[in-house]
N, C-alpha and C positions, 0 to 999 in steps of 0.2 A: 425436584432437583433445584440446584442456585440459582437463584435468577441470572443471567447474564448479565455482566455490567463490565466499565471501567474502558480501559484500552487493551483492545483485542491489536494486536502483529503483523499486518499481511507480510509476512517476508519475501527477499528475492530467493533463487534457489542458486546456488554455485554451480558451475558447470565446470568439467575440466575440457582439454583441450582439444576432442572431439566431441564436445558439444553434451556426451553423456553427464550425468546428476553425479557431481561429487560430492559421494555419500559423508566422508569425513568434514569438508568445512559446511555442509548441510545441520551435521550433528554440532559442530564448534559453533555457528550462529545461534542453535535454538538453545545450546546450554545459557549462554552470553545471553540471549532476550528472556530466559528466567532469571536468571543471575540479576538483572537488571532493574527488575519488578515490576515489569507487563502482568499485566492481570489477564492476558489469555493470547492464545497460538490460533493464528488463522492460515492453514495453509493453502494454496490454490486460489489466492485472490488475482486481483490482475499483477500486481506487482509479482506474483511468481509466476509470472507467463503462463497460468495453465493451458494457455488456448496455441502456446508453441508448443506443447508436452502430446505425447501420447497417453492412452487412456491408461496404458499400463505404467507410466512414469508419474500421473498424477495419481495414482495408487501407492506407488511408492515412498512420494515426498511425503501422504498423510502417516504411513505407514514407520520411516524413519524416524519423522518427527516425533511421532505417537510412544518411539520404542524410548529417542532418548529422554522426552519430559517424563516417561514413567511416572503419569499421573498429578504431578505437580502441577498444574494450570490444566485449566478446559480449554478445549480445542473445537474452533468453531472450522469444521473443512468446507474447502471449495469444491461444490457437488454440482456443477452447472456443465450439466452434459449435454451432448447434442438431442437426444430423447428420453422420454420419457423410462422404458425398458431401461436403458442405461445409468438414468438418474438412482431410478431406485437399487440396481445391483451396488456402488459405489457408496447409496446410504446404509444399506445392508454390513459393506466390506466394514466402512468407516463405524458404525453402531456396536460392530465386533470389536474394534481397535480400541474402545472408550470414549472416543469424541462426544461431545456434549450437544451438539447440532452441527445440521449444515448448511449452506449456503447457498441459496439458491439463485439465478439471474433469472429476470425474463424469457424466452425464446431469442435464439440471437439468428441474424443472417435474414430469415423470411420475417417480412413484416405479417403480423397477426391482429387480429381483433382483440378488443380488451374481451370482449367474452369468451371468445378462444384462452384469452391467457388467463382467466378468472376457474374453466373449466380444467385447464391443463395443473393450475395451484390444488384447484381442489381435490383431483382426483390422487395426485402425489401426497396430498395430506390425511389423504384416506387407506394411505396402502406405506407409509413412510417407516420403518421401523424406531427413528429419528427426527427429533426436534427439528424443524426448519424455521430458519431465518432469511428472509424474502431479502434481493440483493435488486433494487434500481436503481440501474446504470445507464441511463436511456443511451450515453453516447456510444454503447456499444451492443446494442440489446433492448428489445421492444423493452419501452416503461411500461412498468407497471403502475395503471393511472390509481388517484389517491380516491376515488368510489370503490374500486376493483380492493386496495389494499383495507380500506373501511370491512367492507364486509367479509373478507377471510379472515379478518381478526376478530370480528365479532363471533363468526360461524364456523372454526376451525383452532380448536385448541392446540392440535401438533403444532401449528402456525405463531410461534411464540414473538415474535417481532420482525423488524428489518432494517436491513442496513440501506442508506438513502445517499448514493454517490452524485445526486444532479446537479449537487451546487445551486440550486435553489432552495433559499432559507424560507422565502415565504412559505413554500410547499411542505417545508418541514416542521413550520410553524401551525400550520393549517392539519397536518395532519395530527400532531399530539391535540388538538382540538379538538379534534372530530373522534379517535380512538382514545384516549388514556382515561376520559372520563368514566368510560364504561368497561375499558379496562386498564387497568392501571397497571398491570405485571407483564403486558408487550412492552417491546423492548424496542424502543426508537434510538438507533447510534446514526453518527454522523460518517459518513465516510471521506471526507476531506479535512485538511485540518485548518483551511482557511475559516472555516465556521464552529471548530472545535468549541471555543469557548461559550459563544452565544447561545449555540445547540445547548451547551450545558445549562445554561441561566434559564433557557425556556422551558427545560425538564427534559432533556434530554437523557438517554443512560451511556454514554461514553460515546466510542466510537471505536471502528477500524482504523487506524490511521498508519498511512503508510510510512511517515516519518520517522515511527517510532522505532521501525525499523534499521534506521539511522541513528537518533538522538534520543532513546527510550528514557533515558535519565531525564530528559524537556520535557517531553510529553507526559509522561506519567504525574511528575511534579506538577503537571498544570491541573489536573486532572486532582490530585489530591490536595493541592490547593485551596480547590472550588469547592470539595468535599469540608477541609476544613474555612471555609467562609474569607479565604482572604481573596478576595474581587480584582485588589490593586495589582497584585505580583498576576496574578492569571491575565491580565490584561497587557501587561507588561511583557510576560513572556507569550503573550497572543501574535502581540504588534512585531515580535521579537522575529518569530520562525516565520514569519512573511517574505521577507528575504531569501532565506535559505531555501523554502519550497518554490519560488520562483526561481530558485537557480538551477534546481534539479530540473523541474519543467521546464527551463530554457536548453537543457544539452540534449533535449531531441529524441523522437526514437524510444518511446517512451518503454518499459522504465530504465533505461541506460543511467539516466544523471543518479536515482536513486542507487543503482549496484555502482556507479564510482563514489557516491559518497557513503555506501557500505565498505569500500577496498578503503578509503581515507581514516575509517574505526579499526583499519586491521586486520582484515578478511580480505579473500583471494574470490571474488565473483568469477573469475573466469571469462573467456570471451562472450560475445554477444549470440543471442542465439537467433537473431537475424541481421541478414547483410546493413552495412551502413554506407551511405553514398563516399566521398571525401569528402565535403560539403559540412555532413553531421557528423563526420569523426574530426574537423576540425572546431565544430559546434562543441563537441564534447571534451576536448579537450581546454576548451576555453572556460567551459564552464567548469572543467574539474579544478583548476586554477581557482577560481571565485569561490569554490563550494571551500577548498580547503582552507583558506584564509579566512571566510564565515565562519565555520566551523573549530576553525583556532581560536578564534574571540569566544565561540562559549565556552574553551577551556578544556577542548579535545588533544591531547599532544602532538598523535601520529599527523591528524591534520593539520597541527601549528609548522610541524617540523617542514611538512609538505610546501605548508605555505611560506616558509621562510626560502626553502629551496627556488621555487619560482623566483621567487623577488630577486634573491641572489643571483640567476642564470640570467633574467632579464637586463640587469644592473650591469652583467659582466658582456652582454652581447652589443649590448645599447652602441652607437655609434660616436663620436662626437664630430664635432661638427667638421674639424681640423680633416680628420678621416674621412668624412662624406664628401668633402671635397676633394680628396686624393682621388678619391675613386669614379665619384664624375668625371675629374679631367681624364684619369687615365681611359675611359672609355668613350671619350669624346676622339682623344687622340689615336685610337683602335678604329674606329668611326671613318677618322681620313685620313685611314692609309688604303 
């Protein structure tokens, strides 16, 4: 099969207004992230909540997804089930559907032994109908430490690469070290896009990046950039989406900032599919404010329009000073009566 490469999707999922999977902007997002030129569909990453989903709704989204790309991009699914029994039924479902691999995390919840999780990789790699792609994400899920991921690469062909979310570049750096020499066709992506570029200069092969799911037309661009050698622009639009992924991570609640700056491209995400304090719905509303006017400056309309709006509501609410005084005194004089 292809090697895996490029910018893999993790998309968010739509919900309509009882919280069920709206199947229609579900299918309207993954046609747009082809249309776009993502070079692959990751669905069930964290960005699509799988871990708010039930087992039979994260069957579904691979499933939807799967019917509308009709083959067009590889699809790397989120197969990180609470057991093992389970893992493999959904690699099974997904291997039927055509997926290209899947995705696997750590043991999440109970902390485990690296040899526990060394035994639990291998014995899924033994019995997998399906490509796996090893998923550490220690902040939500035992790591999988970089000796443990050394030798199921070297020892385990099903085990084709992994995706590496710690935000530790040395670890990243250390591990194409230690594996690519000896094998060169695992598949090292980056799973943040704060390191997107550099990952790539060290030998990286892409990444999942959550972003792209927002601004697929940046991401891709950077990514094909690098491919054709121009260093300066990949650098430029590096320092660029810095900004913009701090903004989505400042609205809290994660991934909320990311589905409001999907609604800002045009798309209807739907409510949240968990409670939010008032605290971080007014977190997120501030930041959808900033995301939209970021996101006008790269030349998005819907979000320019958005952002023009604000400025104008704000401009028209603002006080002047003439009137801040009216309303002082007149509440002074309330005061002593």
């Amino acid at each position: 099969m292809t090697k895996i490469s490029g910018i893999y999707t993790p998309n968010i999922v739509p919900f309509n207004d009882d919280h069920s999977i709206n199947e229609c902007e579900l299918r309207r997002l993954t046609a747009w992230l082809i249309e776009k030129g993502v070079h692959g569909l990751y669905p069930n990453g964290s960005t699509g909540e799988f871990i708010r989903l039930s087992y039979e709704d994260r069957l579904r989204v691979v499933k939807i997804m799967a019917e509308e790309n009709r083959g067009r991009l590889p699809i790397l699914a989120g197969a990180a089930e609470p057991n093992a029994d389970q893992v493999l039924q959904a690699c099974q479902f997904y291997a039927d559907l055509g997926c290209r691999a899947v995705s696997l995390t750590g043991p999440y919840y109970y902390k485990v032994s690296q040899e526990s999780i060394e035994k639990y990789f291998r014995e899924l790699a033994a019995q997998s109908p399906i490509d796996i792609l090893l998923y550490n994400i220690p902040q939500f899920s035992n790591e999988i430490s970089l000796p443990v991921v050394r030798r199921l690469a070297l020892d385990c062909p099903r085990i084709i690469g992994i995706k590496d979310s710690s935000r530790d570049f040395p670890r990243f750096c250390t591990m194409l070290a230690q594996i690519k020499p000896q094998r060169p066709d695992f598949v090292c992506f980056s799973g943040t896009e704060e390191i997107l570029y550099p990952s790539l200069v060290m030998g990286g092969d892409g990444g999942t990046i959550a972003s792209s799911g927002v601004m697929p037309e940046v991401i891709v661009k950077l990514y094909n950039d690098f491919r054709a050698g121009n260093h300066a622009e990949c650098r430029r639009v590096q320092l660029k989406i810095q900004d913009i992924i701090g903004a989505m991570f400042a609205a809290g609640n994660f991934p909320e900032g990311f589905r409001a700056a999907v609604a800002l491209r045009g798309f209807n995400p739907g409510p949240p599919r968990f409670p939010m304090s008032a605290t971080e719905l007014a977190n997120l509303e501030e930041a959808k404010g900033k995301l939209a006017c970021l996101l006008g400056d790269c030349g998005y309309p819907e979000a320019a329009r958005e952002c023009e709006l604000r400025r104008t509501n704000a401009s028209n609410t603002r006080l002047t000073g003439g009137e801040l005084s009216s309303i002082v005194a007149a509440v002074v004089e309330q005061l002593k009566l």
